[in-house]
GUMAR-94696 format. One line per 10 residues: for each residue x, y, z of N, C-alpha, C. Coordinates in steps of 0.1 Angstrom, whole numbers. Layout:
X/Y/Z/X/Y/Z/X/Y/Z; ... .
***
This chain:
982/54/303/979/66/310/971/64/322; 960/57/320/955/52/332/960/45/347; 972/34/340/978/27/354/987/42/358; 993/52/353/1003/65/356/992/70/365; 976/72/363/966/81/366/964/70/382; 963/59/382/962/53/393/970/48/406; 981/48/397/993/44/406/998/60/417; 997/75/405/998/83/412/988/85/423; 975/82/424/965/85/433/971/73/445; 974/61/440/978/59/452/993/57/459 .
999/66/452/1008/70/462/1003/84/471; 997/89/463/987/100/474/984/94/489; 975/87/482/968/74/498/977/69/504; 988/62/502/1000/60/509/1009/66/517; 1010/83/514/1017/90/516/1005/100/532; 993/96/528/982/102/536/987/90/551; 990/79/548/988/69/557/1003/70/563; 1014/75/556/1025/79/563/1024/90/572; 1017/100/569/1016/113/573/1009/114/586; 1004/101/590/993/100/605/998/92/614 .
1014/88/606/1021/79/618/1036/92/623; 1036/94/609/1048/106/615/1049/120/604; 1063/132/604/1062/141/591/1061/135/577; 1053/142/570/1056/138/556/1064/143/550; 1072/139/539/1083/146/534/1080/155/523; 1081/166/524/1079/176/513/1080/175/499; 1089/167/500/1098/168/482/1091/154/476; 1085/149/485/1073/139/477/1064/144/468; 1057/156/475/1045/163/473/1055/170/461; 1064/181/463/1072/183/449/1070/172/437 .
1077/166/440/1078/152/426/1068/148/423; 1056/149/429/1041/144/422/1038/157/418; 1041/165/419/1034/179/412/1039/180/397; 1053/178/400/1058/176/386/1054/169/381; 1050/156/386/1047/142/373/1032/150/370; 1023/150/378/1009/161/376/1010/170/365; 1021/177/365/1019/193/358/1028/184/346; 1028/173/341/1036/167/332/1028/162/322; 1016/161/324/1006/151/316/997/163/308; 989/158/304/981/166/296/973/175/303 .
968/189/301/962/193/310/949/188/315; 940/182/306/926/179/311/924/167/319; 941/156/323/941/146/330/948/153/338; 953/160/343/961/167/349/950/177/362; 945/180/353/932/191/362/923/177/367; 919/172/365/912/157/368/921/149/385; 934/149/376/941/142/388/942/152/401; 943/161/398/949/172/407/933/177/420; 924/174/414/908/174/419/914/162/424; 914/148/422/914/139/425/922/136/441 .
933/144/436/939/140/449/939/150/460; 935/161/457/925/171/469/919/162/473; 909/157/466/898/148/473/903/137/484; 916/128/479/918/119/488/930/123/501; 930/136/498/942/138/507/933/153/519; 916/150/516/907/156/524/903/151/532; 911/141/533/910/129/547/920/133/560; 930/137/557/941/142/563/943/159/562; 936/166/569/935/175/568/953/186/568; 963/178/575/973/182/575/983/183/561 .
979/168/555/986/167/543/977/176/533; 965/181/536/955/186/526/959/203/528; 968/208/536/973/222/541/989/220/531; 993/208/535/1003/211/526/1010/207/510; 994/208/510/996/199/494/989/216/485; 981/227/493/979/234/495/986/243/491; 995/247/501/1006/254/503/1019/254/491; 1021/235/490/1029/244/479/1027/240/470; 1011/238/463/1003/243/449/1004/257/447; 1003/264/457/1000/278/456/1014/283/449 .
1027/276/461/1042/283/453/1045/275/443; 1043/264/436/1045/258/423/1036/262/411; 1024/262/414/1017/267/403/1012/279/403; 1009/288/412/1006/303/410/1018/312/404; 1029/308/406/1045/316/404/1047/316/392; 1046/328/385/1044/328/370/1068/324/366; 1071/325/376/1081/325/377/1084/308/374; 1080/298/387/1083/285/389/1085/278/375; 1086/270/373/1093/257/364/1077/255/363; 1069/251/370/1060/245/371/1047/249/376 .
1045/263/373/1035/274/367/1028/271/358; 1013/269/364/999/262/353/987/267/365; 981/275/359/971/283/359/958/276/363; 956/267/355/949/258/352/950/247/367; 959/242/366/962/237/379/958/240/394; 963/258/395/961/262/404/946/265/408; 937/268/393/924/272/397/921/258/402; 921/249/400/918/235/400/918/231/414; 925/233/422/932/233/435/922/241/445; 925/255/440/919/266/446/901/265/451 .
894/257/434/882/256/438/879/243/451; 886/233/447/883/223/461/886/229/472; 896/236/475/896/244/484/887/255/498; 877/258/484/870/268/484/852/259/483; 852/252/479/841/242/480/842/235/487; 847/228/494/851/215/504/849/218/521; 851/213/523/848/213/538/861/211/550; 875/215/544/881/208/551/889/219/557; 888/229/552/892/241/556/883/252/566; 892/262/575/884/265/584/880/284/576 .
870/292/584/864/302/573/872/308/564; 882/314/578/890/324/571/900/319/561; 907/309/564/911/297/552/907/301/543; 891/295/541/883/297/528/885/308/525; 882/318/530/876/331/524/892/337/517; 904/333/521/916/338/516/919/328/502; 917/317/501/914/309/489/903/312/481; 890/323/485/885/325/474/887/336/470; 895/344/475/902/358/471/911/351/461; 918/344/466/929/341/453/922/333/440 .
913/325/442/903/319/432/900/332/421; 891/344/427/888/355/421/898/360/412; 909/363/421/924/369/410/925/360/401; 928/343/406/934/338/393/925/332/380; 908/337/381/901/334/372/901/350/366; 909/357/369/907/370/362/917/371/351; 911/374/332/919/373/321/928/361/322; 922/352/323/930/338/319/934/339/304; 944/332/303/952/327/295/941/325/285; 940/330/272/932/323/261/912/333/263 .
915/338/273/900/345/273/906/359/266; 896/368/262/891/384/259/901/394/275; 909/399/271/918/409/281/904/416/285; 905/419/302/894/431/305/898/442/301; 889/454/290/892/470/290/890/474/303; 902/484/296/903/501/308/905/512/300; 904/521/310/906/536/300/921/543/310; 924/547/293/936/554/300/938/570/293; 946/576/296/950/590/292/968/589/292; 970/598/285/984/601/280/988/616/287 .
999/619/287/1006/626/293/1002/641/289; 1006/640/273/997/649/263/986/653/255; 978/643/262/964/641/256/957/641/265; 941/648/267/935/649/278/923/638/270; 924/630/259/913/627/253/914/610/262; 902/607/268/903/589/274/901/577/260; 913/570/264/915/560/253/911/548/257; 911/538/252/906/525/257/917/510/256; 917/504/261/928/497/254/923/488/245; 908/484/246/896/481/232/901/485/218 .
909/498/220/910/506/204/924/503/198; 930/499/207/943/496/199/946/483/190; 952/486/181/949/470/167/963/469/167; 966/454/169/977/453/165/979/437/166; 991/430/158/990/417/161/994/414/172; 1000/422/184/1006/420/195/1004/430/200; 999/430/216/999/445/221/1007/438/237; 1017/450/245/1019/442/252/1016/449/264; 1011/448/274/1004/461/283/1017/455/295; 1023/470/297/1035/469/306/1028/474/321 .
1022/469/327/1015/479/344/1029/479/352; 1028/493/360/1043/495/366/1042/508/372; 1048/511/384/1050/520/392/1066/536/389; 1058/544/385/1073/551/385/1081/553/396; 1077/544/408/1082/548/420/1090/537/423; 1084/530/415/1092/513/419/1107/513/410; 1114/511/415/1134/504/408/1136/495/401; 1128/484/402/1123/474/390/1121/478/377; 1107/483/385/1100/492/369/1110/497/358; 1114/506/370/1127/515/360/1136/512/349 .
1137/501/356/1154/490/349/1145/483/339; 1133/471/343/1123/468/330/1122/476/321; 1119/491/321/1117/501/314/1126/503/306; 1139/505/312/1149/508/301/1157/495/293; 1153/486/300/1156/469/291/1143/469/281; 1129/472/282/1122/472/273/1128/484/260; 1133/495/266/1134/511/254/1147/503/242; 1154/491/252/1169/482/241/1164/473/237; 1152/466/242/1149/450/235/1149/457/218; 1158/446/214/1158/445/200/1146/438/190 .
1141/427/200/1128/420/192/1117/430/196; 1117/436/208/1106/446/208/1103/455/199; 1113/466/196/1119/472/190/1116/468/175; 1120/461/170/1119/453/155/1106/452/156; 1095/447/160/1081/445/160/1074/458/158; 1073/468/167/1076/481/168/1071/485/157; 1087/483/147/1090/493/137/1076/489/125; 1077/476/124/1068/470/116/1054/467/120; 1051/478/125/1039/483/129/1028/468/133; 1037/459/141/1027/447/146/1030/442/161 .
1035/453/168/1034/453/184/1030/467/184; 1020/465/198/1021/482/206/1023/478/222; 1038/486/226/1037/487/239/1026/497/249; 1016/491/256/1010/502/267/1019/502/278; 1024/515/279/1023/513/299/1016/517/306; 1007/510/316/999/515/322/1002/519/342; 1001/531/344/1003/534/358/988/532/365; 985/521/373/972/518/379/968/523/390; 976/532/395/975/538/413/974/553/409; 973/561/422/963/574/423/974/586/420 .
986/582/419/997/594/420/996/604/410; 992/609/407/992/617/389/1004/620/385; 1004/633/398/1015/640/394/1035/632/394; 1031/623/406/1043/614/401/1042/609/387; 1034/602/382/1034/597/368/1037/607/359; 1031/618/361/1035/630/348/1051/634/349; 1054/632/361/1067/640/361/1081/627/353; 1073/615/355/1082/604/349/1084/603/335; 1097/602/326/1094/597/316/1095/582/309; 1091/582/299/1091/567/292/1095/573/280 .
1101/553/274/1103/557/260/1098/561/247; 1099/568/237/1090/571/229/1080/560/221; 1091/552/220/1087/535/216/1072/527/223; 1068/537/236/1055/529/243/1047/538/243; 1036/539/246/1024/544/248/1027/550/267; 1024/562/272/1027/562/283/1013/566/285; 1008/554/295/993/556/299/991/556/313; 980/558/321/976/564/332/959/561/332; 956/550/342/938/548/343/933/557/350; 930/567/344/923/579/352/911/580/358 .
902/564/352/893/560/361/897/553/373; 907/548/375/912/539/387/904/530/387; 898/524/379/889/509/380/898/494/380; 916/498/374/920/488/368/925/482/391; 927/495/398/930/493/410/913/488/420; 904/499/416/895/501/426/880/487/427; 885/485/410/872/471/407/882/458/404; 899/460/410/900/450/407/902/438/396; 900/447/382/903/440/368/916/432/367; 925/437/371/937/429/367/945/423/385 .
945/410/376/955/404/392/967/409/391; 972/419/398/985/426/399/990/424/414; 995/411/421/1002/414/429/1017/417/430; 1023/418/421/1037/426/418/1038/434/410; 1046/450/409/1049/454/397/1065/454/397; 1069/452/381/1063/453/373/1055/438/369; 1046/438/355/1043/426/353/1038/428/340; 1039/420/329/1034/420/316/1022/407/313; 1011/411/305/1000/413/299/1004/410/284; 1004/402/278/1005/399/265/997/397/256 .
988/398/244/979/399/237/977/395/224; 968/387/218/970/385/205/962/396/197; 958/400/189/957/405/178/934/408/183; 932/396/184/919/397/190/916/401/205; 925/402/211/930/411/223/929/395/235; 927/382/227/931/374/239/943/372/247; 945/369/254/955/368/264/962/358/263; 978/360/260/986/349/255/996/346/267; 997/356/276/1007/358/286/1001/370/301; 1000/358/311/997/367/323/1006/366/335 .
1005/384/342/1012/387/353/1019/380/352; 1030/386/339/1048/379/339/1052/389/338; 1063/386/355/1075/394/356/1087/396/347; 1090/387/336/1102/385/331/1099/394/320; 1108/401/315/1110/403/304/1117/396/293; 1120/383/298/1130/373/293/1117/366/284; 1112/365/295/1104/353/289/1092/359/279; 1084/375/277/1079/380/271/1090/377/255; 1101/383/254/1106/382/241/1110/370/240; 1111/360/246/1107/347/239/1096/341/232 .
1087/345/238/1077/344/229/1071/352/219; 1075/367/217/1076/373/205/1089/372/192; 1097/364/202/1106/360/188/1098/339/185; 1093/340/189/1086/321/186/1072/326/178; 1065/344/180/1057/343/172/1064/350/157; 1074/359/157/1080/365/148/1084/351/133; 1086/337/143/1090/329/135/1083/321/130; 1070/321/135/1056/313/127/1058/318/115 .
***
């Protein structure tokens, strides 16, 4: 593991020493991400600091090693989506010196989102209200071995279609019945009266933050809707800002089979 851990660093250095005679080639920086996001995480977050560091020599290769950290590992979508990675990235970024203010200050905005409800921490509470109920709920109060919090715009076409693939998911659905999933949906933006006039399926909770804290303080990193929030039983976080509905019932049918 060590000569893997060293050999990769210096193709880093090599690839720095290419990059100041002519272009570097992109798909390098690809294929070392992969072998990176291939190892264990704690040598992985190690190597990944590591070669920020040697590639903050070349400030050019250090922009695009950067750049597409950000589209490989922030994209809950990518092949090669690790959280972990990208905080990892983000903080050299944002600590280092090699970047100019406003650089920084856009890398610590993203820093901020992606340390928010990580993977394996306590979900941040909100309050929400129901359609038919003027009473404020919490998402603190709900017990379940799975809860899945759906955030989503009635205005958005996505949403819609996720909506009505979630009201047919069969594994949803089956969880459901057996009282060990609870769907939330939550509407995070100011519209009311659009949200009331929308419906959902009976199968979810249709909720609404009537404090606007989940938009106004910032709680949840929501740069797309729709996006799913997945939870265990102690309300940690098993699944963040994922678009797929594919990939949520994959993992409720992998926990249905424990």
């Amino acid at each position: 593991m060590k000569k893997l851990l060293f050999a990769l660093l210096l193709a880093v250095a090599g690839w720095c020493q290419v990059n100041a005679q002519g272009a570097l080639a992109p798909e390098k920086y690809n294929q070392y991400l992969a072998q990176v996001a291939a190892l264990p995480q704690n040598k992985a977050e190690f190597l990944m600091m590591a070669t920020m560091e040697t590639l903050s020599k070349d400030p050019k290769g250090y922009r695009q090693m950067l750049e597409l950290a950000e589209q490989r590992f922030s994209d809950p979508a990518d092949s090669l989506h690790n959280e972990g990675l990208y905080i990892t990235v983000l903080k050299h970024a944002t600590e280092k010196f090699v970047l100019g203010n406003n650089e920084k200050e856009r890398h610590r905005l993203l820093l901020m989102g992606a340390m928010k409800n990580r993977i394996g921490t306590e979900a941040t509470d909100f309050d929400y209200i129901t359609p038919d109920d003027k009473t404020v709920h919490h998402l603190s109060e709900l017990k379940a071995e799975r809860i899945l919090i759906y955030f989503n715009n009635p205005d958005c076409e996505a949403c819609e279609k996720v909506k009505d693939r979630l009201a047919a998911s069969e594994i949803v659905n089956q969880l459901i019945a057996d009282k060990r999933l609870i769907v939330l949906g939550v509407y995070p933006y100011d519209d009311r009266s659009l949200w009331r006039k929308t419906s959902y399926p009976s199968m979810m909770i249709n909720g609404f933050n009537q404090s606007r804290k989940i938009e106004y303080d910032e709680l949840y990193d929501l740069p797309t809707l729709p996006c799913f929030y997945l939870l265990d039983a102690d309300h940690k976080v098993l699944i963040k800002n994922e678009g797929s509905l594919n990939k949520v019932e994959k993992e409720l049918r992998t926990f249905v089979e424990q």
